[in-house]
N, C-alpha and C positions, 0 to 999 in steps of 0.2 A: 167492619174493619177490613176484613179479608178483600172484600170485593173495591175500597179504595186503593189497596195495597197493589193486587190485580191492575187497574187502571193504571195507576200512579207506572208501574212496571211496565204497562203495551206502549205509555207515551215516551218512555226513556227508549226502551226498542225501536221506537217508529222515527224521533229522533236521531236517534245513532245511524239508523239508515239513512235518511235524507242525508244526515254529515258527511257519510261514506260516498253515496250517489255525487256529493257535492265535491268531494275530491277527486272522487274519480274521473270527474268533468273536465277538470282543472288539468288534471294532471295529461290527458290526451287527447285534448282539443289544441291544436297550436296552427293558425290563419295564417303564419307567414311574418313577415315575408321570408321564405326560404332563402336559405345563405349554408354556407361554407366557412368552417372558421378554425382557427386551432383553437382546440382542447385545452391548452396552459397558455401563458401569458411568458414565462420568463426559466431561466435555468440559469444558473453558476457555478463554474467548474473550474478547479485547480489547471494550471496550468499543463502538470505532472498527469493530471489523471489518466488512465490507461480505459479506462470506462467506455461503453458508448451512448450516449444519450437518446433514447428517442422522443420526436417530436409529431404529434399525433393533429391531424384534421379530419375533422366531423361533420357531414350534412344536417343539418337540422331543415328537415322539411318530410312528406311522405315516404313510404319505400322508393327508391329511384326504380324504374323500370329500363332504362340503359345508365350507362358509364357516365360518370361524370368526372371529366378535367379539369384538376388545379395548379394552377400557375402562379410560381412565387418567383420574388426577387432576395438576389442576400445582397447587403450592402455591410461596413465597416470592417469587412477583414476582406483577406483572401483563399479562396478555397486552395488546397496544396499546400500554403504557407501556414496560413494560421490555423488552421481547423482540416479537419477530414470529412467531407461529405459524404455521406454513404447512400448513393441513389443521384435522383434525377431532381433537378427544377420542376418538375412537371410529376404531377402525383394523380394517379387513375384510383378513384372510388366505383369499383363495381357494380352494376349493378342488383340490386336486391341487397348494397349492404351499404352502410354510412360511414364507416371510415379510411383512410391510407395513412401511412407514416412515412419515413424518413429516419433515417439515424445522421448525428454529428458528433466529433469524436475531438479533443486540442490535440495539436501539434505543440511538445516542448521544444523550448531552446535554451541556449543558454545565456541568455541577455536579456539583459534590465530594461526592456522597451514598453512596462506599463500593460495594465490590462487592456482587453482588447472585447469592446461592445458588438455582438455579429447580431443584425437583423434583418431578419425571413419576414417577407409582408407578402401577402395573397395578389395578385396583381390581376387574374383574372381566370373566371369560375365558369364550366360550359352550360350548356340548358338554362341558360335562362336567370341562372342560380346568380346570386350576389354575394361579393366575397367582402364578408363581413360583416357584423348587424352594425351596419355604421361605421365606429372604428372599433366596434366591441370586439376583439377575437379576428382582427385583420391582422396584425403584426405578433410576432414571439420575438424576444429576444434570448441571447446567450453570450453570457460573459465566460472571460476566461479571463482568468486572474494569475497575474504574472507573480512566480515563483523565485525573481533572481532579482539580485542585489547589483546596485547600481557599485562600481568600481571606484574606489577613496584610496589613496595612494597611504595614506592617513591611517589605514584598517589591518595594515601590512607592517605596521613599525612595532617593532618592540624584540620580546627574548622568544627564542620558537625551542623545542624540541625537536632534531632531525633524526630520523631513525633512520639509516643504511644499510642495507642487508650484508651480514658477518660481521657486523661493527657494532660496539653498545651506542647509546642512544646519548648524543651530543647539545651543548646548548650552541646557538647560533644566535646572533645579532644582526639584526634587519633596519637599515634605514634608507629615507627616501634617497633618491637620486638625484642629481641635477637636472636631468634628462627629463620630460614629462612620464607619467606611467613605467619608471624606473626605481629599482630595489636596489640597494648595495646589502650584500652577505657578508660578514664579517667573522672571523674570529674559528675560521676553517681550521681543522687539527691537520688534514693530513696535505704534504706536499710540502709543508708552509708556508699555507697560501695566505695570503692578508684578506683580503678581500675578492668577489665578484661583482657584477653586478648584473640583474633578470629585466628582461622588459616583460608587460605586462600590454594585453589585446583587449581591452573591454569590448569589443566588436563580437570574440571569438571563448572568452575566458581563457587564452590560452598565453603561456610563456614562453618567451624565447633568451636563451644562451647565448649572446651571439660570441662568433668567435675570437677569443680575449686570451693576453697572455696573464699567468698568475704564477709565475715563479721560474725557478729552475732545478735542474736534476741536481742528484749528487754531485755529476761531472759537468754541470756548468752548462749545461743545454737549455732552452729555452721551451718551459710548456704552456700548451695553451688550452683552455676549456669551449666548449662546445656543445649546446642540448637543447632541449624543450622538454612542456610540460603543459600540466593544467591547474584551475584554481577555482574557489569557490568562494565568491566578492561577499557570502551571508557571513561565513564562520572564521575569514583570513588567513583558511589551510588552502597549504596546495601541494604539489608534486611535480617532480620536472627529474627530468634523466639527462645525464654529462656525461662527456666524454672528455677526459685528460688524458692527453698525446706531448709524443714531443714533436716539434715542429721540425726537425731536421730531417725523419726519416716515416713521421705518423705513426711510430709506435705506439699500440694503445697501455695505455697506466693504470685506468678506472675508465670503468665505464657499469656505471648503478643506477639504481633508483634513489633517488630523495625524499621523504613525505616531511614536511614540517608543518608542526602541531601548534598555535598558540601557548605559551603557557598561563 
């Protein structure tokens, strides 16, 4: 019994070896053909992020014994505008070592222009080297996914909270304009003013006051408003700063900040 047991036990050892021998094979025998490739395939990044992404290419072939040059192309955005490149089109692999990187970083703005696809393709690999096993690991992509609301004049209508600094907190009534990308403000406590009314920049998120009369003083003088501000097309708060003068002499009346709140 002992000595089947014995047996039974040298062929499970003598096995497990050959299995191991047989990985081993596997795992560090590799014929080529030698290429250059990136490491990932893809990345997605807020628009916002403040991060920097790196993206990593790898020789798969022997130790290099000189430098090996990678050349890539970006296409669907623009570097400066959409994105931050950090480094060069042209990526140096050492030699004695297999990989280079690159970092890429989003540029925010503030406008609803849609995500934006950037792709990095290997375009050409020095010694000999082929960039890509086919189109395996030739191209990366990196999206940047737009963080801003497209502008609805529609988004802006309704009862707002304005909060004034030294003043409690007032309701205000917002409707469209005649004008395109135009607000009238309504139902203003101080000056007795009836109305304003804000244009509105989707280019820029930004608003403009332009200069308008909305009432008159105690003594019968004619004031007029004047400002700008900013606004956020997601949540339909914004803020904008006025100046109320009188026209006769440009004495200033107010001159604050505004936030209005949805309610």
């Amino acid at each position: 019994m002992k000595k089947i047991f014995y047996k039974l036990a040298s062929i499970a050892l003598f096995s497990s070896a050959l299995f191991m021998v047989s990985c081993e094979e596997e795992l560090t025998v590799f014929e080529g053909p030698f290429h250059a490739r990136f490491s990932g395939s893809a990345t997605s990044v807020n628009e916002n992020a403040t991060t920097e992404t790196t993206i990593q290419v790898h020789y798969a072939g022997p130790k290099p014994t000189e430098a090996i040059t990678v050349d890539f192309s970006v296409s669907g955005g623009t570097a400066g505008t959409d994105f931050n490149l950090i480094g060069s089109q042209s990526l140096t692999i050492p030699a004695g070592d297999f990989f280079a990187s690159f970092k890429v970083s989003p540029i925010n703005n503030v406008v609803a222009s849609g995500n934006k696809v950037i792709t990095f393709e290997i375009t050409s690999v020095s010694g000999g080297v082929t960039a890509g096993l086919g189109l395996v690991g030739k191209k990366y992509t990196y999206t940047i996914v737009d963080d801003d609301c497209p502008f609805e004049v529609e988004n802006f209508v309704g009862v707002y909270d304005c909060d004034e600094p030294g003043y409690a907190v007032y309701d205000v009534e917002l409707a469209a304009g005649t004008e395109p990308n135009t607000i009238v403000v309504s139902n203003f406590w101080d000056y007795s003013v009836a109305s304003i009314y804000i244009v509105f920049d989707p280019n820029s998120n930004t608003i403009t006051v332009p200069d308008q009369p909305i009432g008159l003083t105690s003594s019968g003088s004619p004031l007029h408003a004047v400002g700008s501000g900013t606004y956020t097309a997601c949540d339909g708060n914004f803020t904008y700063d006025y100046v109320i003068y009188r026209l006769s002499d440009d004495t200033v009346f107010d001159d604050n900040t505004h936030t209005y709140t949805r309610q």
